[in-house]
DSSP file (Angstrom, degrees, kcal/mol; ACC not computed):
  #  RESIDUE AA STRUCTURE BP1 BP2  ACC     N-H-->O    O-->H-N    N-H-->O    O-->H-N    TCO  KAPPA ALPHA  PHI   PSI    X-CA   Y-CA   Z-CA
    1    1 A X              0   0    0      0, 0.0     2,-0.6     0, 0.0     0, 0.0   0.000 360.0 360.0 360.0 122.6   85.5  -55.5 -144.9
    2    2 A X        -     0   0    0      0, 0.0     2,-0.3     0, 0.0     0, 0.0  -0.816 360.0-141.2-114.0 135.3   86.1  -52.5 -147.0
    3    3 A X        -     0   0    0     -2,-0.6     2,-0.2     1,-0.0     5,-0.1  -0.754  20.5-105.3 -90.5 141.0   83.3  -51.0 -149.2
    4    4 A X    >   -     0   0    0     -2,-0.3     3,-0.7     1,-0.1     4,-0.3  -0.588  11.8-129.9 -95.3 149.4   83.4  -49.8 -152.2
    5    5 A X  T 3  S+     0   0    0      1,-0.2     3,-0.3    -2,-0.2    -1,-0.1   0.657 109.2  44.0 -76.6  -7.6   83.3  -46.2 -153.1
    6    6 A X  T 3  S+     0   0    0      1,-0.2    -1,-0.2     3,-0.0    -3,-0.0   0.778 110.7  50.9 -96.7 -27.0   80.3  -47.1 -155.9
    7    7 A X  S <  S+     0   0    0     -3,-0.7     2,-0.6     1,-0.1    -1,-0.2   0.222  97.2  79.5 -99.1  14.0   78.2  -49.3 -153.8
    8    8 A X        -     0   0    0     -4,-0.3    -1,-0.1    -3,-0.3     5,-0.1  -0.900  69.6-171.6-108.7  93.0   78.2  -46.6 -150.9
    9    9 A X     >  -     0   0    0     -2,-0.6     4,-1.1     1,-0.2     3,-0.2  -0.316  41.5-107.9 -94.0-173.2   75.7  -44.1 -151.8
   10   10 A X  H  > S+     0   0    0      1,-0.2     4,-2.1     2,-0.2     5,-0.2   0.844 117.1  64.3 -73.5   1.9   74.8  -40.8 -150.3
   11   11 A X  H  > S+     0   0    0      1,-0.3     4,-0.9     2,-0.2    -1,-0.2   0.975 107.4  36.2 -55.6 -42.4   71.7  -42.6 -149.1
   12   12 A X  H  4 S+     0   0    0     -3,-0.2    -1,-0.3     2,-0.2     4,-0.2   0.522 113.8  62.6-104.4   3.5   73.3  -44.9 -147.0
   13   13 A X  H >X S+     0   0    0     -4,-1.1     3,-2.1     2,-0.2     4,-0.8   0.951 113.5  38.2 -31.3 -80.0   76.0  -42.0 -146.0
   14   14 A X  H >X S+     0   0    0     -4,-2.1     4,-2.5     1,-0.3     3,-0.6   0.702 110.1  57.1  -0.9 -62.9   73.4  -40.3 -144.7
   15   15 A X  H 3X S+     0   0    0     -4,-0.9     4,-1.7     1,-0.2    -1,-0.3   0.682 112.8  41.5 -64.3 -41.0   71.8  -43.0 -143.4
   16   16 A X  H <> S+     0   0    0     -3,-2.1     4,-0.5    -4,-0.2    -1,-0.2   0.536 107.6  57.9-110.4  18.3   74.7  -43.9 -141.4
   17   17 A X  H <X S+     0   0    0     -4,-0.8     4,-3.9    -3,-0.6    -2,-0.2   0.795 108.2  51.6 -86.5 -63.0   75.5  -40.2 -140.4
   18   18 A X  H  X S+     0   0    0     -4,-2.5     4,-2.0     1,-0.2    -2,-0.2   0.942 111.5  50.3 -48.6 -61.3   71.6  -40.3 -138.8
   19   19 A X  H  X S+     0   0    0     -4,-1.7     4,-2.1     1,-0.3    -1,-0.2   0.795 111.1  46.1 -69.2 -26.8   72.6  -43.8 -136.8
   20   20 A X  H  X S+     0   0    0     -4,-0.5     4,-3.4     2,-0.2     5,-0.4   0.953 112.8  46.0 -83.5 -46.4   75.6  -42.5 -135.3
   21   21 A X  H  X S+     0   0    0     -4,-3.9     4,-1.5     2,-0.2    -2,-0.2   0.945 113.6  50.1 -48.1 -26.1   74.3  -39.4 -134.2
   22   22 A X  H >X S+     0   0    0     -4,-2.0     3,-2.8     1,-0.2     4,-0.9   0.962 117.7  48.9 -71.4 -82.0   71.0  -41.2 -132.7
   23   23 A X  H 3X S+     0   0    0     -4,-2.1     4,-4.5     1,-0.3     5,-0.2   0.678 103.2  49.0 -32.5 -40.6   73.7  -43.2 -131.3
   24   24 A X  H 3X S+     0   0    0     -4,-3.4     4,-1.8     1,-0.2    -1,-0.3   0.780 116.9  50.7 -84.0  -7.7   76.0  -40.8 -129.8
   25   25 A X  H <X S+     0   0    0     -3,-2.8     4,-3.3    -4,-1.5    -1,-0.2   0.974 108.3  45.9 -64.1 -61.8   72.8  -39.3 -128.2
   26   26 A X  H  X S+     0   0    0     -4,-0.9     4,-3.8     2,-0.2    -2,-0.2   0.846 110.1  55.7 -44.8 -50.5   71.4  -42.7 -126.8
   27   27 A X  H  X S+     0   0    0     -4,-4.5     4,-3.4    -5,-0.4    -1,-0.2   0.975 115.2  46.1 -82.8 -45.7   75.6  -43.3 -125.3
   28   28 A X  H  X S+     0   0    0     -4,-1.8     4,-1.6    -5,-0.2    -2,-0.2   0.952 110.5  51.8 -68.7 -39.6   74.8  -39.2 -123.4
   29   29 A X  H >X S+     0   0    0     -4,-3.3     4,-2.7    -5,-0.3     3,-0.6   0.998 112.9  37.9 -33.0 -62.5   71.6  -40.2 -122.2
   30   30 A X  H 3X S+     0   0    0     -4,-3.8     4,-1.8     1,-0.3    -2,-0.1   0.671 114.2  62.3-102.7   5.3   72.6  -43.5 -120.4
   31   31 A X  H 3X S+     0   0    0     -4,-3.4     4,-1.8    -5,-0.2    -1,-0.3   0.853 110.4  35.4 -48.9 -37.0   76.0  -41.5 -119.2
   32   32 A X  H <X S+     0   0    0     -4,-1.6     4,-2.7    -3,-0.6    -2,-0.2   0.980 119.6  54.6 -90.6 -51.7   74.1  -38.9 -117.2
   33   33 A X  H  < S+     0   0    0     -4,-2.7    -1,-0.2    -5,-0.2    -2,-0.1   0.798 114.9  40.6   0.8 -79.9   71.7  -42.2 -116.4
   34   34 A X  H >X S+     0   0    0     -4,-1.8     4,-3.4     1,-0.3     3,-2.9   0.906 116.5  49.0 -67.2 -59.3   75.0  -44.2 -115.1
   35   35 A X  H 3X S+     0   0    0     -4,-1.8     4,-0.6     1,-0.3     5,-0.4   0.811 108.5  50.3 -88.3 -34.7   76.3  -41.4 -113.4
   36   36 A X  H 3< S+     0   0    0     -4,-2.7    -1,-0.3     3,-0.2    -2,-0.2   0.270 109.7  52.9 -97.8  42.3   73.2  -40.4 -111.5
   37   37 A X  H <> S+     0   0    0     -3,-2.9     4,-1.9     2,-0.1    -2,-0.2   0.345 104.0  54.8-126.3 -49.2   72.8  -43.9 -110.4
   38   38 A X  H >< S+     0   0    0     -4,-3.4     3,-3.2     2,-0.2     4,-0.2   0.656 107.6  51.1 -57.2-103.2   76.3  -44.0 -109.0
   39   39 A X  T 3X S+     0   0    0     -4,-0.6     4,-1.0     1,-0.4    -3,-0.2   0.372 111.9  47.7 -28.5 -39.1   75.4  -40.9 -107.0
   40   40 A X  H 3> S+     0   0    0     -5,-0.4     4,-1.3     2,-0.1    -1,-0.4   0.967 113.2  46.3 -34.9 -60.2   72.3  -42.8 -105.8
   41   41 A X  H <X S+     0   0    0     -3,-3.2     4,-2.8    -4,-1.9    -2,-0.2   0.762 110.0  54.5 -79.5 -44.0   74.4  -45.7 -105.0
   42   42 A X  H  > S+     0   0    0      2,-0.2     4,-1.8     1,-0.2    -1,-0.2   0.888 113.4  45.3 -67.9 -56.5   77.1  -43.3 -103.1
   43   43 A X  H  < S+     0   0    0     -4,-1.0    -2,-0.2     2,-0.2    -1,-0.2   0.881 106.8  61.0 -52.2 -46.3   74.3  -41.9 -100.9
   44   44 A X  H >X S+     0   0    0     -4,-1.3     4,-3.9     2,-0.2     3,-1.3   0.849 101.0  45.0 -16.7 -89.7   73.2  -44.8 -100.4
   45   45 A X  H 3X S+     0   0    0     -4,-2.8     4,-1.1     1,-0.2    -2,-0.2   0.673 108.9  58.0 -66.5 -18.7   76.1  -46.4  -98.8
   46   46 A X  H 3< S+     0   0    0     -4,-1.8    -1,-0.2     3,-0.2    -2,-0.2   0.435 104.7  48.0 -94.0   6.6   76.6  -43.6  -96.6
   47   47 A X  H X> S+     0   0    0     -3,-1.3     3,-0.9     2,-0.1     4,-0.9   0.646 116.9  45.0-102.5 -45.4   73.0  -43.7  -95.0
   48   48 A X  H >X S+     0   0    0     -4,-3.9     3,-9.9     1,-0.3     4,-2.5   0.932 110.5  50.7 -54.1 -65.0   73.4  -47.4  -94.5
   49   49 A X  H >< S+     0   0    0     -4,-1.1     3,-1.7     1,-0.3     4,-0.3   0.737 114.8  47.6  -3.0 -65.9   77.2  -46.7  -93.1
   50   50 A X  H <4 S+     0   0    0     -3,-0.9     4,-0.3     1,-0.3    -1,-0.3   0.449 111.2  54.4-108.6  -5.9   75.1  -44.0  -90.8
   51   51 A X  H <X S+     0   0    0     -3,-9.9     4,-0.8    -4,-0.9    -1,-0.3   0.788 105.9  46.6 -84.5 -35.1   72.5  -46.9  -90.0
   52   52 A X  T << S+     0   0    0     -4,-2.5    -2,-0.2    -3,-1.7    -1,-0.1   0.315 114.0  53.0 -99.1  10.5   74.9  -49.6  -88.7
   53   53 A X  T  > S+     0   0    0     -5,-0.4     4,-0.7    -4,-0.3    -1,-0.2   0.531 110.0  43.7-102.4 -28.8   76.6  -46.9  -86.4
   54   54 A X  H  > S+     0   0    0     -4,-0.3     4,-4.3    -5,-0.2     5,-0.3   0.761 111.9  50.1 -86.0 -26.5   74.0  -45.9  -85.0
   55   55 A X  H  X S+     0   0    0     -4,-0.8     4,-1.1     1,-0.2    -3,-0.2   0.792 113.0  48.4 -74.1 -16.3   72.6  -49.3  -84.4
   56   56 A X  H  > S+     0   0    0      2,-0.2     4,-3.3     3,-0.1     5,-0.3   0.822 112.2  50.8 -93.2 -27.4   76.3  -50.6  -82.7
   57   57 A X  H  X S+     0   0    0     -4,-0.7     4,-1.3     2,-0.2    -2,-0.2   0.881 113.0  44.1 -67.6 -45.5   76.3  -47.4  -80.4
   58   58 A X  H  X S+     0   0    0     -4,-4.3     4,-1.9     2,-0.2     5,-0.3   0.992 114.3  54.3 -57.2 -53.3   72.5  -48.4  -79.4
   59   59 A X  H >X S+     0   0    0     -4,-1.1     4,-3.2    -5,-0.3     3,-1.1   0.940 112.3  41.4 -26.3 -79.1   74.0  -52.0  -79.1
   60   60 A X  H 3X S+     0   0    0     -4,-3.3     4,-1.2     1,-0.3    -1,-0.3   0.834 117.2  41.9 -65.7 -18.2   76.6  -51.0  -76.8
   61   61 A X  H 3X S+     0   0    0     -4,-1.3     4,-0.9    -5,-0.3    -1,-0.3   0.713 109.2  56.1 -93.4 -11.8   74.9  -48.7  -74.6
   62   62 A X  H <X S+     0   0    0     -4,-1.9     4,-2.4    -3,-1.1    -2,-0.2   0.826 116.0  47.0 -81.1 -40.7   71.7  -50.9  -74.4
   63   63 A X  H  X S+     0   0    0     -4,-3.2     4,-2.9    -5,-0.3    -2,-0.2   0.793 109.0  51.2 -47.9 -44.2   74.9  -53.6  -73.1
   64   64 A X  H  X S+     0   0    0     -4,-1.2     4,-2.2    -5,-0.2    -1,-0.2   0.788 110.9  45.7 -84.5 -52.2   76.4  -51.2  -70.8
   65   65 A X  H  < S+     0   0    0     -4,-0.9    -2,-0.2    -5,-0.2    -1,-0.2   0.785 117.6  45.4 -74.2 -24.1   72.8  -50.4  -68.9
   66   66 A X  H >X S+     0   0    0     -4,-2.4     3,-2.4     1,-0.1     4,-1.8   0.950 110.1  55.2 -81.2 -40.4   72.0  -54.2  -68.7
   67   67 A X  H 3< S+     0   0    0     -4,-2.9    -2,-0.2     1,-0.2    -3,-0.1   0.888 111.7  42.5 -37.5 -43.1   75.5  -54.9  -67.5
   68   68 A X  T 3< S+     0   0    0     -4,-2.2    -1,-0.2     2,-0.2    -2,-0.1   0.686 118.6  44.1 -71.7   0.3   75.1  -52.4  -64.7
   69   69 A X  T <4        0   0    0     -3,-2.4    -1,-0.1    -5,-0.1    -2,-0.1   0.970 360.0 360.0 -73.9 -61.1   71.4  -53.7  -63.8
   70   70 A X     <        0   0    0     -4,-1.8    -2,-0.2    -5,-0.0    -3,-0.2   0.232 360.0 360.0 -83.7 360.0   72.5  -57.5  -64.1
């Protein structure tokens, strides 16, 4: 849809100069957001990881000591 060079004024040139900068602010905001949400997320999985490893190690050695009782 093409606009015409008469019905474009510098108002709304302006006008649409402000919304894309607000924009291209608003899209670096909820990059550094996203990105320090992966790194949450990353962290994350490596304390659970570090949860279920310890908790099969307990597992087996809790196994090991009943085996020898029983």
């Amino acid at each position: 849809m093409a606009i015409s060079k008469d019905s474009f004024s510098e108002l709304d040139a302006g006008r649409l100069l402000q919304a894309v900068e607000t924009l291209t602010k608003e899209v670096c905001i909820l990059n550094k957001r996203v990105y320090d949400l992966e790194n949450q997320l990353s962290r994350g999985k490596g304390v659970l990881s570090g949860i279920v490893l310890v908790s099969g190690c307990f597992g087996a050695v809790l196994t090991a000591i009943l085996q020898k009782w029983w």
